[in-house]
C-alpha positions, 0 to 999 in steps of 0.5 A: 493519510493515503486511506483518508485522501482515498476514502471515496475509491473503496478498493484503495482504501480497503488495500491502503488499511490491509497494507497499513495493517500488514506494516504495523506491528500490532500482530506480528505476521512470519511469512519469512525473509523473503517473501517480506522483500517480495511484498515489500518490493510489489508494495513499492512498485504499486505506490510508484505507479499510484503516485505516477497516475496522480501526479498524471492526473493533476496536470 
């Protein structure tokens, strides 16, 4: 959905596709526990911040 909404900014919607792609388990990618909670945490801090600058920009 985030893809579709960005399909105008090419560099998110590359980076929306890779980060659907490394969450979906169509292959499975072992990178270990603990680089999955660095990814999963830099992932959740970037989508904060998009959604901060957004909701910034709506008003």
């Amino acid at each position: 959905m985030l893809a579709y909404q960005y399909k105008n900014n090419h560099t998110l919607l590359v980076i929306f596709i890779s980060l659907a792609l490394l969450f979906q388990p169509f292959i499975k990618i072992a990178l270990g526990r603990t680089l999955w909670n660095i990814i999963d945490v830099v992932v959740a801090i970037f989508l904060l911040i998009l959604l901060k600058v957004e909701h910034k920009d709506e008003k």
